[in-house]
C-alpha positions as CSV (number, residue, x, y, z in Angstrom):
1,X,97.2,142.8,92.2
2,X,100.8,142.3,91.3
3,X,102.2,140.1,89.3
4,X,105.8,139.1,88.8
5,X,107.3,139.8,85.5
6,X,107.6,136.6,83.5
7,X,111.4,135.1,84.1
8,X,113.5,135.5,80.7
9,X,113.6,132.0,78.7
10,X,110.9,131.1,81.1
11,X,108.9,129.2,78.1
12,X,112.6,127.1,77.2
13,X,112.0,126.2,81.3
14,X,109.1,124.9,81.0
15,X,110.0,122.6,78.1
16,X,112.9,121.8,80.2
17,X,111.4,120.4,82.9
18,X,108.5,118.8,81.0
19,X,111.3,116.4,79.4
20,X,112.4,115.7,82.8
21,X,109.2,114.9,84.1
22,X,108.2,112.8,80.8
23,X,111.4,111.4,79.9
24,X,114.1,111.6,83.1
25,X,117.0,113.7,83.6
26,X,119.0,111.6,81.6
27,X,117.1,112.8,78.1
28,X,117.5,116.7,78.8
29,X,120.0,117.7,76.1
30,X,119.7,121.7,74.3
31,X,118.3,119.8,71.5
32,X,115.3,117.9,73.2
33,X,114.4,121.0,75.0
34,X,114.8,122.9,71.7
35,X,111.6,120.2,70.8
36,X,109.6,120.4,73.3
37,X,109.5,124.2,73.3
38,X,109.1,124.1,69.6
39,X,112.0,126.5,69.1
40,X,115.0,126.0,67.4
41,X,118.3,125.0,69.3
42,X,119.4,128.5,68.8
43,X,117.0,130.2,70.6
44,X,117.7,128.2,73.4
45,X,121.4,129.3,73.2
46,X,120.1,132.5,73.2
47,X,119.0,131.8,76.7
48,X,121.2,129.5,77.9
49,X,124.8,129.0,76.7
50,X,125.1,125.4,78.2
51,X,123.8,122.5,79.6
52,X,125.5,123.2,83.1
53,X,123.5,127.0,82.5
54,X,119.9,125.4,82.0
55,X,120.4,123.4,84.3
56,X,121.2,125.4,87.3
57,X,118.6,127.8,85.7
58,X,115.9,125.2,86.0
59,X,116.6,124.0,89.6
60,X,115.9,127.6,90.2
61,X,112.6,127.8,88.4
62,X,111.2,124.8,89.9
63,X,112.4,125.7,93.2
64,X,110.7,129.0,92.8
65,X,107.5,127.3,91.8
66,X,107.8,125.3,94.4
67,X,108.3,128.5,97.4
68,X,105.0,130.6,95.0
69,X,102.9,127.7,96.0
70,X,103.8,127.2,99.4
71,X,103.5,131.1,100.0
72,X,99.5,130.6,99.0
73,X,99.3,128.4,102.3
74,X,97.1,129.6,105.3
75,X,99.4,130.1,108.1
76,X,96.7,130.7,110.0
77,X,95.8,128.3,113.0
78,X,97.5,125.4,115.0
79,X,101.3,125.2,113.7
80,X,99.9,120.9,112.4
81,X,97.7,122.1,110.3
82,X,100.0,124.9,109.1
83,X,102.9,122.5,108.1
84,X,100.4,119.7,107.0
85,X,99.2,122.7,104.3
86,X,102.9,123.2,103.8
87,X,104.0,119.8,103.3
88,X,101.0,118.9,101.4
89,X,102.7,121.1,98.2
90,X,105.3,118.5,98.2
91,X,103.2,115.7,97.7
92,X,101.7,114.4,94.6
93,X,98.5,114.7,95.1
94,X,97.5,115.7,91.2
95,X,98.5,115.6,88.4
96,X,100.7,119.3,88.8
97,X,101.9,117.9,91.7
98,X,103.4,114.8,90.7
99,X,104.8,116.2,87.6
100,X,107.0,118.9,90.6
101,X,107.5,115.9,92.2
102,X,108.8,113.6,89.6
103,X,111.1,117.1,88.8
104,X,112.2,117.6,91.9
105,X,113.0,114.3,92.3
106,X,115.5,114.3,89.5
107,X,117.3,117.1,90.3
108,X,117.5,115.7,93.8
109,X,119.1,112.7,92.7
110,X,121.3,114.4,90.2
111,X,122.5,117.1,92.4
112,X,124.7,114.5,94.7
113,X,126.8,114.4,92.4
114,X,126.5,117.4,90.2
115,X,129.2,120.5,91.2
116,X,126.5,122.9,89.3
117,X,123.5,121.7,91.0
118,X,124.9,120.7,94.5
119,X,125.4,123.6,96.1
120,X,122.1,125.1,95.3
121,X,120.3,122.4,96.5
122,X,122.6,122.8,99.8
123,X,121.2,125.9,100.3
124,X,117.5,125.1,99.5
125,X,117.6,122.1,101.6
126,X,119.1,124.5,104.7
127,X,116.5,126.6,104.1
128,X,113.7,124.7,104.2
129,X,115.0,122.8,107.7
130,X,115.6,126.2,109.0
131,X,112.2,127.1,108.1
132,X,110.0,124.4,109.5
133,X,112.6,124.3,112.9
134,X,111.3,127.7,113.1
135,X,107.9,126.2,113.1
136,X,108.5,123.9,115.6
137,X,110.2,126.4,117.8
138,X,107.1,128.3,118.0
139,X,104.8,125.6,118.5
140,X,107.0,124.9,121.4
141,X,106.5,128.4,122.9
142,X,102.8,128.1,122.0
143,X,102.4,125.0,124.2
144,X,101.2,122.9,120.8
145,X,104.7,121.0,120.9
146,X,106.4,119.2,123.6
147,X,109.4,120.5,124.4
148,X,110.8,117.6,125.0
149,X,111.1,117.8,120.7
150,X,114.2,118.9,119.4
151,X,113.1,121.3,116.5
152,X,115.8,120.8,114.0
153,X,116.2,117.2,114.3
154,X,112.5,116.7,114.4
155,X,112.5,119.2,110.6
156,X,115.2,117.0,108.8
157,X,112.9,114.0,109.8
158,X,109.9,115.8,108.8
159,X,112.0,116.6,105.2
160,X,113.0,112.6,105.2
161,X,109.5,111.3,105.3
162,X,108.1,113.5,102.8
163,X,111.0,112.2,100.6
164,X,110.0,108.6,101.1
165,X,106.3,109.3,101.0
166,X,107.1,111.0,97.4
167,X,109.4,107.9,96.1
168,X,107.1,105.0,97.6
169,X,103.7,107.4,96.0
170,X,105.4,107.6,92.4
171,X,105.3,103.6,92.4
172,X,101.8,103.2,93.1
173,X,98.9,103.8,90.7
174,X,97.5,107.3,90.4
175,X,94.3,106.4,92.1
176,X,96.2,105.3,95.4
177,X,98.3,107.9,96.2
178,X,96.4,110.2,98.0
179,X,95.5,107.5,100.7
180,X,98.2,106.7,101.4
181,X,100.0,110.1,101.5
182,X,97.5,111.8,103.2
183,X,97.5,109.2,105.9
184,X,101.1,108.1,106.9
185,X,101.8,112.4,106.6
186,X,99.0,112.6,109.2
187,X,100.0,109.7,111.4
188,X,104.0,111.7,111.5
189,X,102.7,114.3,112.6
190,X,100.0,112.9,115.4
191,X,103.1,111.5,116.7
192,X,105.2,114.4,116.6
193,X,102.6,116.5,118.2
194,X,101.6,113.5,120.7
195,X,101.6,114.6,124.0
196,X,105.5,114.0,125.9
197,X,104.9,110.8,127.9
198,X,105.8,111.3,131.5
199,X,108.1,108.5,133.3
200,X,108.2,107.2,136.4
């Protein structure tokens, strides 16, 4: 089987987003991911001649992390189950998980307002709507989705709640996350795939 060459400076990435997971985004510096890789802060010049350059460099990594995984779901079957296997890589349901999502999170947040990381995570975020509106669209033309739905509002909200369920999760203790993710992710989607209720 193939295997995708390992990305250059992929082992500075790593350390990278380990301090943001651990520590926040605020405490990534060259330096502290010079530590955490164990490599001295010229090597990770080598790699990356800025802050701005690791950064954006990172974003992709966990991004791409983030799309490996979610290519390893079944899309086999009813479109829910598909997009509940889908959305399911977002949540923190482990400890791998919540580490992406405590990443993710951060560069989220920090992207608003950061010219290097904003427009990447424009396109990311267009892509993903695009994707699961495509979703939708075909569950429409399969009969599974009312087409009463609209597909691309429906994916932003479907984007928004796994958001929340990720930021309300983080605050809870380990050992009740899953409940409630697993549950208020399946009760979003019961509703959007509830029948269209006829009036008058």
């Amino acid at each position: 089987m193939d295997t995708a060459p390992p990305r250059r400076g992929a082992h500075v990435l790593d350390a990278a987003l380990r301090v943001i997971a651990e520590d926040g985004f605020a405490a990534l510096s060259m330096r502290t991911v010079a530590t955490a890789a164990g490599v001295s802060l010229a090597q990770v010049q080598y790699y990356f001649r800025s802050k701005d350059e690791l950064l954006a460099a990172a974003f992709e990594h966990v991004s791409a992390d983030v799309v490996a995984r979610a290519e390893q779901v079944d899309t086999n079957g009813p479109t829910r189950e598909v997009l509940r296997g889908l959305l399911h890589v977002w949540l923190p349901l482990d400890e791998e998980r919540e580490r992406a999502a405590r990443v993710w999170l951060a560069f989220t947040a920090a992207a608003a307002t950061s010219p290097t990381l904003g427009p990447s995570n424009a396109v990311l975020d267009a892509d993903l709507r695009t994707g699961f509106a495509e979703l939708l669209r075909e569950a429409q033309t399969s009969g599974e989705l009312p087409v009463d739905r609209d597909p691309d509002l429906e994916a932003a909200l479907l984007l928004a709640v796994v958001d929340g369920l990720v930021v309300q999760s983080l605050a809870l203790p380990a050992e009740r996350r899953a409940a409630l993710l697993v549950a208020a992710l399946d009760t979003h989607l019961n509703r959007l795939f509830a029948p269209a209720v006829r009036r008058g």
